[in-house]
MIDOSE-1310 file (N, C-alpha, C; in nm, 2 decimals, decimal comma, always signed):
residues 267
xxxx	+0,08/-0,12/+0,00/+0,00/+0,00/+0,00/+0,09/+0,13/+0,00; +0,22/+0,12/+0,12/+0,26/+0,22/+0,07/+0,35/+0,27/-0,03; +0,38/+0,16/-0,16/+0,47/+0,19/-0,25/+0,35/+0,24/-0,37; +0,22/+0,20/-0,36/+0,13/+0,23/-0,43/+0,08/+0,38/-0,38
xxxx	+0,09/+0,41/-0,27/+0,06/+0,56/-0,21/+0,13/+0,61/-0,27; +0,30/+0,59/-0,31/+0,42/+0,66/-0,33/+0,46/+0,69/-0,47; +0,35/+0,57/-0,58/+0,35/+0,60/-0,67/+0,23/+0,72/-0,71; +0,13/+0,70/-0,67/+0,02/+0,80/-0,67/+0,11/+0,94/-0,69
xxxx	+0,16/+0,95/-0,55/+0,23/+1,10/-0,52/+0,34/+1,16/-0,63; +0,44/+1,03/-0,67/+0,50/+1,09/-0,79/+0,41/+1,11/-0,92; +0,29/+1,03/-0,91/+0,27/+1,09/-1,08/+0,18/+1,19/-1,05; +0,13/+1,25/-0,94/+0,03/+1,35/-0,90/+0,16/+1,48/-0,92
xxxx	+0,26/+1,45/-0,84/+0,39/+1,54/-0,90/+0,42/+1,63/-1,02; +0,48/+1,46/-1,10/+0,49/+1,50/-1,21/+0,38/+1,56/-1,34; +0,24/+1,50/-1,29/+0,12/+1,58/-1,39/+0,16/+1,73/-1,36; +0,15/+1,78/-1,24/+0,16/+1,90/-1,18/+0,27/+1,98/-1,28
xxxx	+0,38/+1,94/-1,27/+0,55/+2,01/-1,37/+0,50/+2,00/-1,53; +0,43/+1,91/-1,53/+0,41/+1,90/-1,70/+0,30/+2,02/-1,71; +0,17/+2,04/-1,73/+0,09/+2,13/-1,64/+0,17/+2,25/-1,64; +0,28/+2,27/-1,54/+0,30/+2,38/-1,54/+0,38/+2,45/-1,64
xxxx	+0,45/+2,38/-1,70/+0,59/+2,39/-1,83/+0,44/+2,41/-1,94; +0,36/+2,43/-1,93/+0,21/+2,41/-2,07/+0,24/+2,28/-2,17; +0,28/+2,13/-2,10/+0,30/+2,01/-2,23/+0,20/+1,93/-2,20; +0,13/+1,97/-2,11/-0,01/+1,87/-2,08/-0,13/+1,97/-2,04
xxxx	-0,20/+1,96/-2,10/-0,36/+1,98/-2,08/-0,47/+2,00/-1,99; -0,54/+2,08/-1,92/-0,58/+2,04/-1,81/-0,71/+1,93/-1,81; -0,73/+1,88/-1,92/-0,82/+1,72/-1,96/-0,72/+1,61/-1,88; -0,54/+1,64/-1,96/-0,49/+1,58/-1,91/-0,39/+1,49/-2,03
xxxx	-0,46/+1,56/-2,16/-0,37/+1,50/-2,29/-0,30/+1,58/-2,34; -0,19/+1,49/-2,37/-0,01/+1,57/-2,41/-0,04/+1,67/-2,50; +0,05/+1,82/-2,50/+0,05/+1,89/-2,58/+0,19/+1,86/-2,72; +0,21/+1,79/-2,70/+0,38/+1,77/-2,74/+0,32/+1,75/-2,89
xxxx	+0,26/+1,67/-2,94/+0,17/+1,62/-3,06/+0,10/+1,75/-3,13; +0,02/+1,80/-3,04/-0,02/+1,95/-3,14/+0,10/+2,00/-3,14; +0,20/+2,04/-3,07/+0,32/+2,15/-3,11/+0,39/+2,11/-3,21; +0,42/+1,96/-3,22/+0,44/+1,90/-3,35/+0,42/+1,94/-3,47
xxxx	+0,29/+1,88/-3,44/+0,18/+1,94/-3,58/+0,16/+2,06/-3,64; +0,21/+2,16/-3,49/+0,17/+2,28/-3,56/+0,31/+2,34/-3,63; +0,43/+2,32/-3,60/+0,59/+2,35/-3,60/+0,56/+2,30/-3,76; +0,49/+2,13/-3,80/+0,47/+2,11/-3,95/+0,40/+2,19/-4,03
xxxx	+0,24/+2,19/-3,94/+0,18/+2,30/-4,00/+0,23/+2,47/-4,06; +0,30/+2,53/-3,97/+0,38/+2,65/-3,98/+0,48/+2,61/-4,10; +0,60/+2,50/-4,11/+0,67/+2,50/-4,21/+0,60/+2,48/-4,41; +0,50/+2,40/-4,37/+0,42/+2,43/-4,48/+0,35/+2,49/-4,53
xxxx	+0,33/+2,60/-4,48/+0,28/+2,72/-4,50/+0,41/+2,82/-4,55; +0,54/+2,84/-4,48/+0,63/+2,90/-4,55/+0,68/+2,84/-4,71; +0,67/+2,72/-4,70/+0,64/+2,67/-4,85/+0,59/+2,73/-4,91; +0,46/+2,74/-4,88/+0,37/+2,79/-4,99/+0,40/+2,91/-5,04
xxxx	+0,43/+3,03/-4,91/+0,46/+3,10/-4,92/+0,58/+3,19/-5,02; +0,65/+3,05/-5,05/+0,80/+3,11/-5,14/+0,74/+3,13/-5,26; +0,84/+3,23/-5,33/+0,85/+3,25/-5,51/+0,84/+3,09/-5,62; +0,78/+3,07/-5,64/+0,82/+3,01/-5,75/+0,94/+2,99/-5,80
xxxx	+0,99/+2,88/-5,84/+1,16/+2,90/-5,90/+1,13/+2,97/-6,07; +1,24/+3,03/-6,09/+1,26/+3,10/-6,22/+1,27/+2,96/-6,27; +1,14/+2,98/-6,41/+1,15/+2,85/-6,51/+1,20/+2,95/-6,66; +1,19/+2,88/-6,75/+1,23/+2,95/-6,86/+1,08/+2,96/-6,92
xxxx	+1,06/+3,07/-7,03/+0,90/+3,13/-7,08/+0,85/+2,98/-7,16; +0,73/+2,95/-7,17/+0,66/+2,82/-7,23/+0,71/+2,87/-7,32; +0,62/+2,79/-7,47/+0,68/+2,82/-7,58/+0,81/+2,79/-7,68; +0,91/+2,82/-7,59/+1,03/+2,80/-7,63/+1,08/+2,93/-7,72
xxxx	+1,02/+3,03/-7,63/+1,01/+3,20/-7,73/+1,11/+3,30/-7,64; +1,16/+3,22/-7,52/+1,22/+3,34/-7,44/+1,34/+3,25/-7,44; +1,40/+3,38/-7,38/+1,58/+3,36/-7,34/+1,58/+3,23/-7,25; +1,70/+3,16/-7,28/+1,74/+3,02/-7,21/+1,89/+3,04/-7,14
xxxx	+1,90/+3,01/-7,04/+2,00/+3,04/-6,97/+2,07/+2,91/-7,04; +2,21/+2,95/-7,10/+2,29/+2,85/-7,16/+2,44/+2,85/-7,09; +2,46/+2,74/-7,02/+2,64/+2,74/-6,96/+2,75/+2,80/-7,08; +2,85/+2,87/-7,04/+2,94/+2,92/-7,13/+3,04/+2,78/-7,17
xxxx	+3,03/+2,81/-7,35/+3,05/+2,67/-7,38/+2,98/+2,53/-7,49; +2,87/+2,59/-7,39/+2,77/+2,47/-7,47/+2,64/+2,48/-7,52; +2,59/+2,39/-7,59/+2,45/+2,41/-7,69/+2,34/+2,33/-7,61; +2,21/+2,42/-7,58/+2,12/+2,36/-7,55/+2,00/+2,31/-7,70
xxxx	+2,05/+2,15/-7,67/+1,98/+2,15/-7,77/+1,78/+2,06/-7,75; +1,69/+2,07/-7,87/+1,58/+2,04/-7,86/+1,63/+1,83/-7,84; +1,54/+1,79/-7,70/+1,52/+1,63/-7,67/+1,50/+1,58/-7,82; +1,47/+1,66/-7,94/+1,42/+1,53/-8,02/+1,56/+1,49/-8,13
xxxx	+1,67/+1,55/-8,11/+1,77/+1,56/-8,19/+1,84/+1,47/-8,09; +1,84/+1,43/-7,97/+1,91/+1,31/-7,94/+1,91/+1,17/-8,00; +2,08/+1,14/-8,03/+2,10/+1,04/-8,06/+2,11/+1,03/-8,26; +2,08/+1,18/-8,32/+2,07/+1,21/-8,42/+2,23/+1,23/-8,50
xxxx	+2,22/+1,22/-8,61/+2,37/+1,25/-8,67/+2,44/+1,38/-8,68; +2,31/+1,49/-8,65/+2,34/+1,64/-8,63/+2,41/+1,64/-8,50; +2,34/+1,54/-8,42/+2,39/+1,58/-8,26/+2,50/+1,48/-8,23; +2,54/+1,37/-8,28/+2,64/+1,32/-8,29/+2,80/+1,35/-8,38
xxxx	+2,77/+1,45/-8,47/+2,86/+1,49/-8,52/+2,95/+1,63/-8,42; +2,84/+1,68/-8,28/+2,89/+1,81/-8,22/+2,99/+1,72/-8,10; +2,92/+1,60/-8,09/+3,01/+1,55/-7,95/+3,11/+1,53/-7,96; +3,21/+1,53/-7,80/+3,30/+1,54/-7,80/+3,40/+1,69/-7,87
xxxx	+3,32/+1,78/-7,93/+3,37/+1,90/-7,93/+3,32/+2,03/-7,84; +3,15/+2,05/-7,84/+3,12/+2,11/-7,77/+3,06/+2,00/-7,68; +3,01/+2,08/-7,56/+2,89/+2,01/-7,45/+2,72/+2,04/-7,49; +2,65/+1,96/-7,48/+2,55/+1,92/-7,53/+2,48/+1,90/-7,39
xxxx	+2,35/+1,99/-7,40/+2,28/+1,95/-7,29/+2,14/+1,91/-7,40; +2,06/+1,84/-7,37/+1,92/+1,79/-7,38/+1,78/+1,85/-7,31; +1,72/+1,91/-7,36/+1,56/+1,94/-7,29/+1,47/+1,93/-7,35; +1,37/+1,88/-7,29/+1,16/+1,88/-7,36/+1,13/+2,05/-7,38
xxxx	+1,07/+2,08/-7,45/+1,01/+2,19/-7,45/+1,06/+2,31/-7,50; +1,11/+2,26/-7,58/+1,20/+2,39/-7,66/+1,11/+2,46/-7,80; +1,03/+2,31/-7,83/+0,99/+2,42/-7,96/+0,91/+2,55/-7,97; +0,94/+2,64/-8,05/+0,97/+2,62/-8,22/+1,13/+2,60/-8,21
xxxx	+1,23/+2,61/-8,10/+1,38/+2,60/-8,15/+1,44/+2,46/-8,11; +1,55/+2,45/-8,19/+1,62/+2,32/-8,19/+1,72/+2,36/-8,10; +1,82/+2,43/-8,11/+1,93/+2,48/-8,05/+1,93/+2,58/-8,01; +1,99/+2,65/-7,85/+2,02/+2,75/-7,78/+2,18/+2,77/-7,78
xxxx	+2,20/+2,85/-7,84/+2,33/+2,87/-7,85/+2,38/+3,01/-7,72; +2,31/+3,03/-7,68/+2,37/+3,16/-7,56/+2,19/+3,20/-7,53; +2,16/+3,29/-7,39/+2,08/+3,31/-7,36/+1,97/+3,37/-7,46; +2,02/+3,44/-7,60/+1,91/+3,48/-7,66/+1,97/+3,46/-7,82
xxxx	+2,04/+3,40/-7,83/+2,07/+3,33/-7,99/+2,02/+3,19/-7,99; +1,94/+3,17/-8,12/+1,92/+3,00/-8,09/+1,93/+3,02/-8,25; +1,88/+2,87/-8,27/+1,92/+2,79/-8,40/+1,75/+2,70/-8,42; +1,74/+2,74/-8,58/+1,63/+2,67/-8,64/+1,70/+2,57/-8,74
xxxx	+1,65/+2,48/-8,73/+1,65/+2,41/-8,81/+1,61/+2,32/-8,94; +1,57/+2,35/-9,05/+1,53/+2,33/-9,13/+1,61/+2,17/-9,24; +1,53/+2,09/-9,23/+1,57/+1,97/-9,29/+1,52/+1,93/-9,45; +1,57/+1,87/-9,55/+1,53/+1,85/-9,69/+1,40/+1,80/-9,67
xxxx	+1,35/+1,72/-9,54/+1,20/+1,70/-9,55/+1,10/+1,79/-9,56; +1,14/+1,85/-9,44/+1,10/+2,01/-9,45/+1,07/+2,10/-9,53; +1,19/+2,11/-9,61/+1,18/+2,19/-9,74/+1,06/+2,11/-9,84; +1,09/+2,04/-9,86/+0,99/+1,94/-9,96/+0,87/+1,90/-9,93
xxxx	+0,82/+1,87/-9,80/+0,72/+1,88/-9,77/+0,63/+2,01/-9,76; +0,70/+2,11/-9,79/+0,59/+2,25/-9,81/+0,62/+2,38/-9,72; +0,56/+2,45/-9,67/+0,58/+2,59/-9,63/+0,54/+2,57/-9,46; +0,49/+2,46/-9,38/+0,48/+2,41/-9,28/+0,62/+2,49/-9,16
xxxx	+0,71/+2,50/-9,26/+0,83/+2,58/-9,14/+0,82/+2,70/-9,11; +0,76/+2,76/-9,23/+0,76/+2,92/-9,18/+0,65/+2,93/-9,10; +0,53/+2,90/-8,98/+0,46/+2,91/-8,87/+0,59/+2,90/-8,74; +0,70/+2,82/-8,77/+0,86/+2,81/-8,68/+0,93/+2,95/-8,65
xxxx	+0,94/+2,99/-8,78/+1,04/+3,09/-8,79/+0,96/+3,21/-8,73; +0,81/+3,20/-8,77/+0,79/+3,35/-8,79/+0,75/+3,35/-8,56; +0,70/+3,30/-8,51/+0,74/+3,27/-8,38/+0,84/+3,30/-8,32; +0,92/+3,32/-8,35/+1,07/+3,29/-8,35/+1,09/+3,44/-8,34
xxxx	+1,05/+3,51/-8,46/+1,06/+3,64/-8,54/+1,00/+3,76/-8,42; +0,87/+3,67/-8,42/+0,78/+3,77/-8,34/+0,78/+3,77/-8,20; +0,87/+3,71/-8,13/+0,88/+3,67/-8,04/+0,94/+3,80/-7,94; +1,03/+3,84/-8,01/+1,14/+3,97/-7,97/+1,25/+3,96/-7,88
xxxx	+1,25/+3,82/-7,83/+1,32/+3,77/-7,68/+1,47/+3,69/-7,80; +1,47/+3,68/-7,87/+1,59/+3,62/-7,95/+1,56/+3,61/-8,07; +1,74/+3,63/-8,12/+1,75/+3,62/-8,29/+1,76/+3,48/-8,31; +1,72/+3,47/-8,42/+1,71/+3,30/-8,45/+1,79/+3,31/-8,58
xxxx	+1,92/+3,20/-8,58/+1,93/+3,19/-8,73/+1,88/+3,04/-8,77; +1,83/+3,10/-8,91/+1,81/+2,98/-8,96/+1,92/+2,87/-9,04; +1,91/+2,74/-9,02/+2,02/+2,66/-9,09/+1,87/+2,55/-9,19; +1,95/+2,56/-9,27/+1,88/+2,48/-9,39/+1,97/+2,34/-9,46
xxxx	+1,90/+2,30/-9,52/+1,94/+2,19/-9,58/+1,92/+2,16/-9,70; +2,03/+2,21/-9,74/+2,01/+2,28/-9,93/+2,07/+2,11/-9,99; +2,04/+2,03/-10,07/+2,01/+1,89/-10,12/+2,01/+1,96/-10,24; +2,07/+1,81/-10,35/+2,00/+1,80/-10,40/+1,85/+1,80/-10,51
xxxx	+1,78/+1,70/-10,39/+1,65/+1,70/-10,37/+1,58/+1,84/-10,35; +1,65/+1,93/-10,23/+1,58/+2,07/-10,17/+1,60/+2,16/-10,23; +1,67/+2,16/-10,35/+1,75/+2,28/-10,42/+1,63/+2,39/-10,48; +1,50/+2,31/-10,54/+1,44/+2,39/-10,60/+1,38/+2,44/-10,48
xxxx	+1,34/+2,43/-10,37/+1,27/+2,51/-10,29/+1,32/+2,59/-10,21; +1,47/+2,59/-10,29/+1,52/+2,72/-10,15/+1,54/+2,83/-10,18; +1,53/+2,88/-10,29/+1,50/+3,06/-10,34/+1,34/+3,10/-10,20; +1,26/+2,96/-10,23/+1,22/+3,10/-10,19/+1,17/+3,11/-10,01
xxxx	+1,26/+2,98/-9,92/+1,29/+3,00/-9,80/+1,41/+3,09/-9,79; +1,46/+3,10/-9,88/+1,57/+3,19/-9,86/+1,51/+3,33/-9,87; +1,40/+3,35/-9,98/+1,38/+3,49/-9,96/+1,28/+3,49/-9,84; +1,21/+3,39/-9,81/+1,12/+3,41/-9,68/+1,23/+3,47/-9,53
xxxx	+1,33/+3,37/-9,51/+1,37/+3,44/-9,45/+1,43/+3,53/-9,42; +1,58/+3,59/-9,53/+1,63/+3,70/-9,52/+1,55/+3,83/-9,56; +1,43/+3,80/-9,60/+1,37/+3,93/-9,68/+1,28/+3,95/-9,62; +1,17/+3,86/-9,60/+1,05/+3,92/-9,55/+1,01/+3,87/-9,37
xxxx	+1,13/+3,80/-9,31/+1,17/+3,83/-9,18/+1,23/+3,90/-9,15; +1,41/+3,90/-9,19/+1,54/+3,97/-9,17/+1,57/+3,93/-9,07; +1,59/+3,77/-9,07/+1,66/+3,65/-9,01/+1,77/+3,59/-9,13; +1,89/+3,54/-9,03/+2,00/+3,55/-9,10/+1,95/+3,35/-9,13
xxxx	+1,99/+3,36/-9,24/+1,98/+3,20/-9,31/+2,14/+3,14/-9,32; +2,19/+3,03/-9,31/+2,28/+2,94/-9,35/+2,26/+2,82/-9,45; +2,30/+2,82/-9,54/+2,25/+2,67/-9,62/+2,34/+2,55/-9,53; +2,30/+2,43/-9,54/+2,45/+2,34/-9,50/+2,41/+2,27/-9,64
xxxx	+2,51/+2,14/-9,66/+2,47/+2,01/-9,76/+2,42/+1,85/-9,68; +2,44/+1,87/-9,57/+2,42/+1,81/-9,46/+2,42/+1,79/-9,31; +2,35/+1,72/-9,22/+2,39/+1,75/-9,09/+2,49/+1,74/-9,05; +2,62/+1,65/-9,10/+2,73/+1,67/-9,05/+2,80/+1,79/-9,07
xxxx	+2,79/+1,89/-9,17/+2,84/+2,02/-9,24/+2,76/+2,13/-9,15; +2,61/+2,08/-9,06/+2,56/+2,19/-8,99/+2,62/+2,13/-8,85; +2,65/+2,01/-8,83/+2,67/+1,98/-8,71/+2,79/+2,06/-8,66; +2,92/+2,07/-8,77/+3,03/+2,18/-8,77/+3,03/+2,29/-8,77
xxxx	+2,94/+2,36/-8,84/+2,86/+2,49/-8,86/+2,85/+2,53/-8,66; +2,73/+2,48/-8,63/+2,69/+2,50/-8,51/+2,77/+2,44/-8,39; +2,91/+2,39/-8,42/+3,01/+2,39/-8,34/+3,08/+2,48/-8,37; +3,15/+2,56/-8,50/+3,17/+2,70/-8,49/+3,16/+2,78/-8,43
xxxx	+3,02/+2,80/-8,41/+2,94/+2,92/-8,34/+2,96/+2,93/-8,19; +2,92/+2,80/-8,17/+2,94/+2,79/-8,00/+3,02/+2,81/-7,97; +3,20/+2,78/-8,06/+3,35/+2,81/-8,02/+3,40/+2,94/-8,03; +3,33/+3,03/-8,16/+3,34/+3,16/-8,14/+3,35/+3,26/-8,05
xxxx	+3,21/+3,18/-7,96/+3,17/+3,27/-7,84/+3,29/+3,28/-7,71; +3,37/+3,13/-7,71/+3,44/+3,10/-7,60/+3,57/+3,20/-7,62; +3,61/+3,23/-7,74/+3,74/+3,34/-7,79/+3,73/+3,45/-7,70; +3,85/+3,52/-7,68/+3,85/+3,61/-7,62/+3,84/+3,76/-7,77
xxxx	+3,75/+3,87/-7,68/+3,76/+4,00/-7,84/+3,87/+4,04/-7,91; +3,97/+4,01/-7,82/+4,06/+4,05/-7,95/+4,13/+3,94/-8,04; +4,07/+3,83/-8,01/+4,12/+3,72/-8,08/+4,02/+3,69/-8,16; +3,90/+3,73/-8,18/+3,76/+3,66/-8,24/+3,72/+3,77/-8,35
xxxx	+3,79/+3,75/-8,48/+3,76/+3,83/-8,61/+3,63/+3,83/-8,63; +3,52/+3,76/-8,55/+3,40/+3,83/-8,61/+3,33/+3,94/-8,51; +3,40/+3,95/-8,40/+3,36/+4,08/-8,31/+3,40/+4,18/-8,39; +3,30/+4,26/-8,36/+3,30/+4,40/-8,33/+3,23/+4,45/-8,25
xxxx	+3,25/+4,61/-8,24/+3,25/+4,72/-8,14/+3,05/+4,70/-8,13; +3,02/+4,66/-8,25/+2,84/+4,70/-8,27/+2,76/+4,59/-8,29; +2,81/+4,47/-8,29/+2,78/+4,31/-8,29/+2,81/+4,23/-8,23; +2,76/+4,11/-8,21/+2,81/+4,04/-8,13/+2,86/+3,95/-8,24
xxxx	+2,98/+3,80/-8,17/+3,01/+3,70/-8,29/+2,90/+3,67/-8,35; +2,83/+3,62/-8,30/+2,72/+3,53/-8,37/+2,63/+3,61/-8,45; +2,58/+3,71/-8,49/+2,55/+3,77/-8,58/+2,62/+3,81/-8,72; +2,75/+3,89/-8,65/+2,84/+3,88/-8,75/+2,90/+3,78/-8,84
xxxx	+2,90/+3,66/-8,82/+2,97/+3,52/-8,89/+2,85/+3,46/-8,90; +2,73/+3,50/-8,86/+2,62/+3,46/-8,97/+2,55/+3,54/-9,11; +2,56/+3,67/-9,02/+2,55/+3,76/-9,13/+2,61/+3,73/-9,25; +2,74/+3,73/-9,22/+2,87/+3,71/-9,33/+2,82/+3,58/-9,43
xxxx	+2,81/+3,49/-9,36/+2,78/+3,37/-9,48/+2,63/+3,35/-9,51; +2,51/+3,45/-9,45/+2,41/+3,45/-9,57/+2,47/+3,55/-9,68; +2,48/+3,65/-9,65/+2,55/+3,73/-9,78/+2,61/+3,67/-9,91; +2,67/+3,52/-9,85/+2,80/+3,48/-9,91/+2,70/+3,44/-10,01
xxxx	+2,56/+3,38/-9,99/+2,46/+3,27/-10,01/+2,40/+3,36/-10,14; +2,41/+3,51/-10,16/+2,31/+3,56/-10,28/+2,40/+3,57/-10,40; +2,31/+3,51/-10,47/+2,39/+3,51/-10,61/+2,42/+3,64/-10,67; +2,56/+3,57/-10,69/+2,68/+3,68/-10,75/+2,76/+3,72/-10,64
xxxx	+2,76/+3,67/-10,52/+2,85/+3,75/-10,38/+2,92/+3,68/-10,40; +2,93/+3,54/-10,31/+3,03/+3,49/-10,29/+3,12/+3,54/-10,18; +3,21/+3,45/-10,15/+3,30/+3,48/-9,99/+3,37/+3,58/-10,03; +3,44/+3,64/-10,19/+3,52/+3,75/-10,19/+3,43/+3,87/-10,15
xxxx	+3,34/+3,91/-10,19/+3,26/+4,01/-10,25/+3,16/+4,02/-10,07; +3,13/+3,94/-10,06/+3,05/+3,93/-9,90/+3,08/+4,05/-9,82; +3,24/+4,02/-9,76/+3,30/+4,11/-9,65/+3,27/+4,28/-9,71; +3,28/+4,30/-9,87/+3,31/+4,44/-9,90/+3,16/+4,50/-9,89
xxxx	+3,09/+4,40/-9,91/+2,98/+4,50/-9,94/+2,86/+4,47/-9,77; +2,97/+4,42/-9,67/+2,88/+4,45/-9,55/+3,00/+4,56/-9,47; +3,04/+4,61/-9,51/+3,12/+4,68/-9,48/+3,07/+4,83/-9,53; +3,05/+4,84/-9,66/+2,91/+4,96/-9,70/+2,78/+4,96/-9,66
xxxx	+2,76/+4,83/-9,68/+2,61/+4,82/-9,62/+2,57/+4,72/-9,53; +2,62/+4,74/-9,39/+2,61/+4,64/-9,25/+2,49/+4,56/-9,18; +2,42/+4,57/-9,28/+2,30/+4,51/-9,26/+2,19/+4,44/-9,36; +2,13/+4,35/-9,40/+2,04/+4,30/-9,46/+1,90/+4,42/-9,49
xxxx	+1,89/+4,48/-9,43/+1,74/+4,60/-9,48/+1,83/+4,72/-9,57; +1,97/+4,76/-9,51/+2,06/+4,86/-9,61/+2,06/+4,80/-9,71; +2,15/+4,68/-9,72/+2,18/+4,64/-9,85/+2,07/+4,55/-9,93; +1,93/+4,53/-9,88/+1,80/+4,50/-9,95/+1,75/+4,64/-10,06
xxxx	+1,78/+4,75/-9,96/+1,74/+4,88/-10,06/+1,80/+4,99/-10,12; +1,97/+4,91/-10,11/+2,07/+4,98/-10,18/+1,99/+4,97/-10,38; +2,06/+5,06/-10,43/+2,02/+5,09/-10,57/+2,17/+4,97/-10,63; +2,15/+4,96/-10,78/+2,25/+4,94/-10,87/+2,34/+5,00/-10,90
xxxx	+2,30/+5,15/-10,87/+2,39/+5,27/-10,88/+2,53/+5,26/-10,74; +2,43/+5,25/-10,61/+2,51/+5,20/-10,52/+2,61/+5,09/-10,50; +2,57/+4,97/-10,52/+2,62/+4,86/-10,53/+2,75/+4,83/-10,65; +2,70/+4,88/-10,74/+2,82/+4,85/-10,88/+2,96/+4,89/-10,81
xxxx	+3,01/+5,03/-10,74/+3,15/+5,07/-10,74/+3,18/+4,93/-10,59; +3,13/+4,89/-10,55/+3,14/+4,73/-10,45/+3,16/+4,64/-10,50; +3,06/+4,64/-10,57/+3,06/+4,50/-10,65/+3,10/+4,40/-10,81; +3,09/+4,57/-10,88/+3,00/+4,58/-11,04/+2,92/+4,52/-11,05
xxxx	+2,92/+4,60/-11,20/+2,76/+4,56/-11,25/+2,65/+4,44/-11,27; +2,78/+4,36/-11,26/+2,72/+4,23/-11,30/+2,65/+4,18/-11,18; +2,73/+4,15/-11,06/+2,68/+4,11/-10,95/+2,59/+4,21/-10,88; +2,60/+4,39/-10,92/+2,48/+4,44/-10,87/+2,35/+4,44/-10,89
xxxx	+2,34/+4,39/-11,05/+2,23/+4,35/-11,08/+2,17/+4,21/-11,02; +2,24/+4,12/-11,00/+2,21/+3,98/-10,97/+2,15/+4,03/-10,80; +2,23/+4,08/-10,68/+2,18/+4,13/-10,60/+2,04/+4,22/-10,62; +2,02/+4,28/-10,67/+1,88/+4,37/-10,69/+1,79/+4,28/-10,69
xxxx	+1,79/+4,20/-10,84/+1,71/+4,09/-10,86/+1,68/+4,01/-10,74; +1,78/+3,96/-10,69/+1,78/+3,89/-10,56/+1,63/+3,95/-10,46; +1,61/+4,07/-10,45/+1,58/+4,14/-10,35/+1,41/+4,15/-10,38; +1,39/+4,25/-10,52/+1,31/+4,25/-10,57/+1,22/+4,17/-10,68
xxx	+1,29/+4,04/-10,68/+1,17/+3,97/-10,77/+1,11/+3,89/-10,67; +0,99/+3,87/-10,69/+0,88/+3,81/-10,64/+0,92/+3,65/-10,63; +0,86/+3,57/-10,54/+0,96/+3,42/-10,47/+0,89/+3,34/-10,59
């Protein structure tokens, strides 16, 4: 009896200290469990409370944070001959959700890509480009796939896009020739400015060494003739509405007429 008295008294005690510390209830049930719950409750709520993480814009229309170095390219070119011909030179990252672009070449340069299917299958690409165009968040160049097979339909993606976008175009002959192309570009970027002949004071590389070889692409330029006459006329809308008169002491006559033509005949 009196070890049973003695326990009475200690837990009549101890209710009393718990009680007073506020971890028990005056019912008499633990508080320890709600403080729990509520310490969870509280952290879940600061959850909610945070920003969202920065995603990149849906679409595939806004700037893409790209590591210095490497090409972000579209998930569906893995394992492809385009994408197998960059490895091992550049780094290649992989993502869902890039279209209309194939390739991210720096946070606001990307790469379209146009294939001989593409071309031959019909005008289905330009809804890509003009996205791309209208977008305002990045310059897109286009790379094409001048074939054979594609040859007749590239006057007039070519005038679609240098002329009635004023997006810079690349022909390749194949993905391996774009696969190198677009490891160019990405290597450019890693040069330092006074080592990298296509910087200047008012462009960046990648405009400039694209610019340069659509130019090269209108009949009668060519790689001699290209540099002189963006050098007069540094841009695709100057040299769209330069005259014959203009162009001949650049170029002569021959090739200034071929350029005009270029500009103004209907696709």
């Amino acid at each position: 009896m009196k070890k049973l008295a003695r326990a009475r008294e200690g837990n009549r005690k101890w209710r009393a200290r718990m009680k007073a510390e506020g971890l028990l209830a005056e019912d008499g049930s633990s508080r320890c469990a709600d403080r729990a719950g509520g310490a969870r409750s509280q952290q879940v709520k600061k959850m909610r409370s945070r920003p969202p993480m920065a995603r990149n814009p849906p679409e595939g229309t806004g700037p893409m944070h790209v590591p210095f170095g490497h090409v972000v390219a579209n998930e569906k070119w893995r394992g492809s001959q385009l994408a197998q011909g960059m490895q091992g030179k550049i780094k290649i990252v992989f993502e869902d959700g890039l279209a209309p672009v194939d390739f991210y070449l720096s946070s606001r340069s990307c790469i379209l890509y146009v294939t001989e299917a593409d071309l031959v299958a019909g005008n289905g690409y330009r809804k890509r480009l003009v996205r791309v165009r209208n977008s305002g968040n990045l310059q897109g160049i286009v790379i094409v796939e001048k074939t054979q097979m594609s040859e007749q339909y590239f006057p007039a993606i070519q005038k679609f896009t240098v002329l009635d976008l004023g997006m810079v175009l690349l022909p390749v002959a194949s993905p391996m020739e774009a696969s190198s192309l677009i490891t160019q570009l990405v290597q450019e970027q890693t040069k330092e400015p006074s080592k990298n002949p296509f910087l200047s004071k008012k462009r960046g590389q990648i405009p400039e060494l694209s610019l340069l070889r659509t130019v090269q692409q209108i009949p009668g330029v060519g790689k001699v003739k290209a540099p002189l006459l963006l050098q007069k006329f540094p841009s695709i809308q100057q040299l769209s509405n330069a005259s014959v008169r203009e162009l001949e002491p650049v170029v002569g006559q021959a090739a200034a007429q071929h350029i005009q033509a270029f500009f103004t005949q209907p696709s």
